[in-house]
SEMARVO-965110 format. One line per field, with one value per residue (C-alpha): chain; x negated, y negated, z negated; residue number from 1. Coordinates in steps of 0.05 Angstrom, whole numbers, plus 5000, padded with zeros to 4 digits. Each point is the difference from the previous one (the first is absolute). Example, Ala and Ser with C-alpha at 12.3 -4.5 7.8 and 13.67 -1.06 7.14 Angstrom:
BEGIN
ch [A A]
east [4754 4973]
north [5090 4931]
up [4844 5013]
i [1 2]
***
This chain:
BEGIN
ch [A A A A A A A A A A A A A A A A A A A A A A A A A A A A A A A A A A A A A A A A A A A A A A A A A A A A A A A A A A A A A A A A A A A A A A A A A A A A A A A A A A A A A A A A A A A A A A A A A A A A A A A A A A A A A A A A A A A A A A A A A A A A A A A A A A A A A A A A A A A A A A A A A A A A A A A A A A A A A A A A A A A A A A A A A A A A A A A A A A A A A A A A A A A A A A A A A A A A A A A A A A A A A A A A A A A A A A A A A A A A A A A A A A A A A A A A A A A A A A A A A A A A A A A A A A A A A A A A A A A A A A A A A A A A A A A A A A A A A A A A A A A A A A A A A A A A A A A A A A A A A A A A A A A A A A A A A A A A A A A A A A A A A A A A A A A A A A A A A A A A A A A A A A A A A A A A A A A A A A A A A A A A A A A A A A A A A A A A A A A A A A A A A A A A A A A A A A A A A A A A A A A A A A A A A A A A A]
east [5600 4964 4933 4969 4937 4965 4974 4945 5062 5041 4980 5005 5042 5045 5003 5028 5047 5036 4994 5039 5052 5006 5022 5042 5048 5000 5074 5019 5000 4942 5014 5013 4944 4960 5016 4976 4934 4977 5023 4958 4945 5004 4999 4948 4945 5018 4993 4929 4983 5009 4965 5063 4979 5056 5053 4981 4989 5065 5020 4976 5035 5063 5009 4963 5057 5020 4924 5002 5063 4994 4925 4951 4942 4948 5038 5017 4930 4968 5064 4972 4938 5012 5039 4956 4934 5039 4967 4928 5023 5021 4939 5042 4993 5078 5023 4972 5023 5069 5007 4972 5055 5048 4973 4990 5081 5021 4959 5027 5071 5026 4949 5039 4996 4932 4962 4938 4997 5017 4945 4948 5025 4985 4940 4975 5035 4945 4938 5010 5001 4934 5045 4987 5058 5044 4968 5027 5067 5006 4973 5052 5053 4971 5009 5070 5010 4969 5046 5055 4999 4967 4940 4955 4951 4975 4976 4972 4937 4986 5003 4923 4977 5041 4935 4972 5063 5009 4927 5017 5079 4969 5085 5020 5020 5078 4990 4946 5060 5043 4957 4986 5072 5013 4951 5027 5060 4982 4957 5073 5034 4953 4992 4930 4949 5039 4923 5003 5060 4988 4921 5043 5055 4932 4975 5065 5002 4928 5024 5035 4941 4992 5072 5058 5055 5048 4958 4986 5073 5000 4956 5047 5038 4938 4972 5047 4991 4929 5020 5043 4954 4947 5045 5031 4934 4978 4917 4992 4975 4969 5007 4983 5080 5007 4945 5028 5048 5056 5008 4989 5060 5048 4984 5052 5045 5069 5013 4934 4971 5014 4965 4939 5010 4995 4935 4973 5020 4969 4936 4989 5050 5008 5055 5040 4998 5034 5051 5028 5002 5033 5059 5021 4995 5016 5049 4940 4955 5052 5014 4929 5000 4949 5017 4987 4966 4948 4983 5000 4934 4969 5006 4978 4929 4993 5008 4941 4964 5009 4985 4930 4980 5007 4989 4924 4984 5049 5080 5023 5049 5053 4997 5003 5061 5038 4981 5024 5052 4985 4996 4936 4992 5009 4939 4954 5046 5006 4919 4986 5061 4952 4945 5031 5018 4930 5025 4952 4929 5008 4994 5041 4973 5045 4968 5012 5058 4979 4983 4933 5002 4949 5031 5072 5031 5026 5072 4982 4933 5008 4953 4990 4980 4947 4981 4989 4958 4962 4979 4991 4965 4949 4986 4992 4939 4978 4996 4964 4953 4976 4996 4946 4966 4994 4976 4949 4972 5001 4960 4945 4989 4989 4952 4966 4997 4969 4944 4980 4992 4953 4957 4990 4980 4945 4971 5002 4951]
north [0841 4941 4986 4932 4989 4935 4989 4940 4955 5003 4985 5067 4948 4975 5074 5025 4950 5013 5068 4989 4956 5039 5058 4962 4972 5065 5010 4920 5010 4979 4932 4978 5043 4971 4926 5022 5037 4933 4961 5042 5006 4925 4988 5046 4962 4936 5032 5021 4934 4962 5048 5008 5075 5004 4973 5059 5060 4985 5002 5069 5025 4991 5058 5035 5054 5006 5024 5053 5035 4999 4996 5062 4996 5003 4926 4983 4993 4968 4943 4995 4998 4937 4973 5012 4973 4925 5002 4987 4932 4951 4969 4978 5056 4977 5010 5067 5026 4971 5043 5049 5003 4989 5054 5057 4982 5019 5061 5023 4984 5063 5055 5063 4999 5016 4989 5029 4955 4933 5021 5016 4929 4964 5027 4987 4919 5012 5018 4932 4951 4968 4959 5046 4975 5017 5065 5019 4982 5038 5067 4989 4995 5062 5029 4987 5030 5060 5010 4976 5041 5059 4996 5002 5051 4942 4955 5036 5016 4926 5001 5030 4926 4955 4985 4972 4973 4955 4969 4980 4970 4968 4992 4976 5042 4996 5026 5059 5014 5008 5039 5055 5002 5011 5056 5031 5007 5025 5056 5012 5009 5043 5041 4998 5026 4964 4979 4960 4955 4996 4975 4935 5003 4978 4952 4961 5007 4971 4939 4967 5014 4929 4968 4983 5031 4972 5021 5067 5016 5009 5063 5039 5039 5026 5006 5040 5049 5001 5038 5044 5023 5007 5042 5047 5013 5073 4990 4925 5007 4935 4917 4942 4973 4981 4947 4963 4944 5004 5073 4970 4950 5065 5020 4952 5001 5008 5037 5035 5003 5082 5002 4984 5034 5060 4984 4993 5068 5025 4963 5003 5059 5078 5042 4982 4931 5011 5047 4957 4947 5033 5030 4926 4976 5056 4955 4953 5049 5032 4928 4999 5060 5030 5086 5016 5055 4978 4945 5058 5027 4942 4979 5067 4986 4934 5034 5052 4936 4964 5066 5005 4925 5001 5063 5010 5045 5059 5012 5058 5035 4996 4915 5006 5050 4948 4940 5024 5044 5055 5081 5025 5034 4929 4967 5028 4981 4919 5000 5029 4951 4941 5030 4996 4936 4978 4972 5050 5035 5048 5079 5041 5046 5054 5035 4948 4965 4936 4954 4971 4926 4975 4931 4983 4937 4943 4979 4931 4963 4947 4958 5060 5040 4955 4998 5068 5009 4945 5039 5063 4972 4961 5070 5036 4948 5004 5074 4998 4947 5051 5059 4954 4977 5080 5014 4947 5019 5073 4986 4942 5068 5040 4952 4986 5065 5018 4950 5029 5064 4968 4966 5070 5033 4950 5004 5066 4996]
up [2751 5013 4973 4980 5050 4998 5063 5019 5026 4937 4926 4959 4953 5060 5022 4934 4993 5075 4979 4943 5021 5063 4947 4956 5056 5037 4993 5016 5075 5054 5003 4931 4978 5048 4977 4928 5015 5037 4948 4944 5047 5018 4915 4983 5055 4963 4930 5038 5026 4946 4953 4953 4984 4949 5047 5044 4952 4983 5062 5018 4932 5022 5029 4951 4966 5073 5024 4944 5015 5084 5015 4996 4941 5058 5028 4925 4982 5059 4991 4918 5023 5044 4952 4935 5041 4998 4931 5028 5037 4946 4971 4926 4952 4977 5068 5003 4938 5017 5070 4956 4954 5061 5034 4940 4989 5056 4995 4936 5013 5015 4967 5015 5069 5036 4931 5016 5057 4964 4955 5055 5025 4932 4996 5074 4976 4936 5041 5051 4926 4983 4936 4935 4974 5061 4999 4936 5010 5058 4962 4944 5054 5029 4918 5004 5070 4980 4934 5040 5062 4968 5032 4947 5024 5055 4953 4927 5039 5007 4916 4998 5025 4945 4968 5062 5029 4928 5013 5070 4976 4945 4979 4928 4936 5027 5065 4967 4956 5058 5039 4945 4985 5077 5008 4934 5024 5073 4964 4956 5060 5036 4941 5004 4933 4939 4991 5068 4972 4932 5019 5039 4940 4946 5055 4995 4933 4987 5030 4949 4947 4968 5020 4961 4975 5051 5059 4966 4995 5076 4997 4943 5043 5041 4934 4976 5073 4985 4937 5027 5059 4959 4950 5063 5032 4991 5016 4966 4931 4974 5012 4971 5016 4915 5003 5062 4970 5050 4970 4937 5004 5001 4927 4974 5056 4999 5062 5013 4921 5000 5063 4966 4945 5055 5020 4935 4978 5070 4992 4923 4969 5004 5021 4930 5013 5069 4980 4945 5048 5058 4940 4985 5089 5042 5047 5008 5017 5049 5029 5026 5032 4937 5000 4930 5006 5048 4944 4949 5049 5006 4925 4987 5041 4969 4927 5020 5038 4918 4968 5032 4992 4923 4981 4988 5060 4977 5007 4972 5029 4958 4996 5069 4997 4945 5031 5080 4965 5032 4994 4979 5072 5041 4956 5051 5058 4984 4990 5064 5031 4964 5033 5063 4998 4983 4937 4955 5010 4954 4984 4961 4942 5003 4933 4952 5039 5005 5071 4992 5034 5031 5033 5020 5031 4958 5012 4992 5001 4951 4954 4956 5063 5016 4928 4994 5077 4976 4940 5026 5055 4955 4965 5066 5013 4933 5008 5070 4968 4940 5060 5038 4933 4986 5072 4995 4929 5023 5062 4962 4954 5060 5028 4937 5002 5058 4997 4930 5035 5056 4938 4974 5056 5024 4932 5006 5056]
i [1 2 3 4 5 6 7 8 9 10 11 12 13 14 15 16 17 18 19 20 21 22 23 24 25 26 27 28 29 30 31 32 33 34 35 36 37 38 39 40 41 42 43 44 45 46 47 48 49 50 51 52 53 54 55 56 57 58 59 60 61 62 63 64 65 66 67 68 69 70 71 72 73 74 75 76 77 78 79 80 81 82 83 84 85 86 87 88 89 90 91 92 93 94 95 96 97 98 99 100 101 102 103 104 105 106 107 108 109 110 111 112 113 114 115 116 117 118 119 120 121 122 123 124 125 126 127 128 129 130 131 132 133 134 135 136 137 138 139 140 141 142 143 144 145 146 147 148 149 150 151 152 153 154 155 156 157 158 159 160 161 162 163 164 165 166 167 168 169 170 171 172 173 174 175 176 177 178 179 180 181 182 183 184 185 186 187 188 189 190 191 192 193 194 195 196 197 198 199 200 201 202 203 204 205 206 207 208 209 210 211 212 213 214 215 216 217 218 219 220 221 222 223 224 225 226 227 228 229 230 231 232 233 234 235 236 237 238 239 240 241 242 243 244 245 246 247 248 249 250 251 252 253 254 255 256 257 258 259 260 261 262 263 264 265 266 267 268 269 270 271 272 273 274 275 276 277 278 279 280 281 282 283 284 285 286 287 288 289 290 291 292 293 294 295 296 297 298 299 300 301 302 303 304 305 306 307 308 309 310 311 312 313 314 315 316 317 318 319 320 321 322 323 324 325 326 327 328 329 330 331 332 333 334 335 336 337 338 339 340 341 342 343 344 345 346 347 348 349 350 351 352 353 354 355 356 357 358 359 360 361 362 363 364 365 366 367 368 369 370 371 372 373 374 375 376 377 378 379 380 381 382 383 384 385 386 387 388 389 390 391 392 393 394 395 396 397 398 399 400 401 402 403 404 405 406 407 408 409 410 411 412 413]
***
């Protein structure tokens, strides 16, 4: 096959461009074929003249579906390359993010074929931008490709920069929104941690703190998916999701008000509380994809979670056996499963049959939370202050001490 090299004669530009044409009228016979190269050729110098960059990535596009279905990836992505560098000529930022867009299109158009080189290509078309703007667009395009063409795998490393790459967009609330939403769902479809997705699911959410109710009603449904992953995740175990107002808007909601309801029980009930519920909405629990009995577990560590933050530093046994409703020989097995899960530090007194606490992890860190760290952090320094007030009166005796003795014995003499 033939392979695009620019030699010192021929603009890399020009070269792609007879390359291209040369391919696409293959099958029209010499002469006819021969007509049309000269005539793209002849077009494309004009376009290069005259400095109408657009005019001529356009050009070069035409071909584009062609290029990906006849042309090896070694020739595909020295032709992109070509092509994408038309992006450093313009001077207008406009013009630039317009071949940009014109360009990334074409890229995207068909993301099942070759789409692990169409992403390599939109990222090599990202790396040649100096426009912030421009260079955000292209990465959500690259989002989509990745969902779309099940590629994902190419682009979730890039995820570990977002902070960074946020500072250098500097893009608006809308376009965050989209962005969070578009990694979300390209850690959904990866089936990456349930932690990885549900981080971007309470970015988007976080968003639409302070705006209106119409505005807010665009988050509901991811709302409502927040829930639910939160809900089906076997290792998450606490959230702040019921202070964020675009959760908040479901309480009352017609569609997604039971939804809530869910959470709350999760976040603020025991076991009970959850079975009642599930007895009166099985089929909604069944229509997103919730087993029951992997709820049942995770209710079951949340109860033990509730158990050790209000008791006063002791569960018996048997409130732990009523509350999980559980034999009296699984006790021991759901405390060491809370161990496990770092949810408890706690030991189990096997002669008197209770679990002595000594910290476990709230399921939601609220006002009251704070409230109570604040207090027992203000009688943690209050403590520490009387230990150094003791350690200083003990050693002003000692000294005092001391120098009595070193009286005495010079008298002595």
């Amino acid at each position: 096959m033939t392979t695009v090299v620019p030699t010192s004669e021929e603009d890399p530009a020009l070269a792609v461009v007879r390359f291209t044409s040369e391919l696409a009228w293959a099958d029209a016979g010499p002469e006819a074929a021969e007509e049309q190269v000269n005539r793209l050729c002849l077009e494309a110098q004009e376009s290069m003249v005259m400095g109408r960059w657009m005019d001529l990535a356009s050009l070069m596009l035409t071909s584009a579906d062609l290029m990906f279905s006849k042309v090896s990836d070694k020739d595909l992505e020295c032709i992109f390359t070509v092509i994408c560098n038309l992006v450093t000529k313009p001077e207008s930022l406009d013009e630039v993010h317009e071949m940009t867009k014109l360009i990334s299109g074409k890229i995207i158009q068909q993301p099942n074929d070759k789409p692990a080189m169409r992403l390599k290509i939109l990222f090599n078309l990202y790396n040649l931008l100096e426009n912030p703007y421009s260079r955000f667009f292209v990465y959500m395009k690259a989002l989509n490709l990745a969902v779309n063409g099940k590629v994902t795998e190419h682009i979730i490393p890039s995820f570990k920069k977002i902070d960074s790459f946020l500072k250098e967009w500097n893009i608006d609330i809308k376009d965050k929104r989209a962005l969070f939403l578009g990694i979300a769902n390209v850690l959904k479809e990866s089936r990456s941690s349930s932690k990885d997705s549900f981080k971007f699911l309470t970015k988007y959410l976080a968003t639409f703190s302070g705006e209106d109710a119409h505005t807010m009603d665009e988050a509901k449904e991811e709302a409502a998916r927040t829930i639910i992953e939160f809900v089906k995740s076997p290792d998450m175990f606490q959230c702040d999701l019921l202070d964020m107002p675009a959760i908040g808007q479901l309480e009352k909601d017609a569609k997604y008000a039971s939804v809530y309801q869910l959470l709350k029980i999760f976040l603020t009930q025991r076991l009970d509380g959850y079975l009642e519920f599930q007895a009166g909405n099985s089929a909604l629990l069944k229509s997103y994809g919730l087993v029951h009995e992997d709820c049942i577990a995770k209710m079951r560590l949340m109860s033990l979670v509730d158990l050790g933050s209000n008791e006063s530093g002791q569960i018996p046994y048997a409130l732990i056996k009523d509350t999980l409703q559980i034999n009296n020989d699984e006790v021991e097995k759901w405390v060491v499963k809370a161990r496990t899960a770092k949810l408890m530090d706690c030991k189990m007194d096997q002669m008197n049959q209770v679990v002595i606490v000594r910290c476990c992890t709230e399921r939601v860190f609220g006002q009251h939370q704070w409230q109570t760290l604040r207090t027992k952090l203000s009688t943690w320094r209050a403590n520490v202050a009387n230990v150094i007030s003791t350690i200083q009166a003990t050693n002003k005796v000692t000294e005092d001490g001391s120098q009595s003795q070193a009286v005495q014995g010079l008298m002595i003499r």
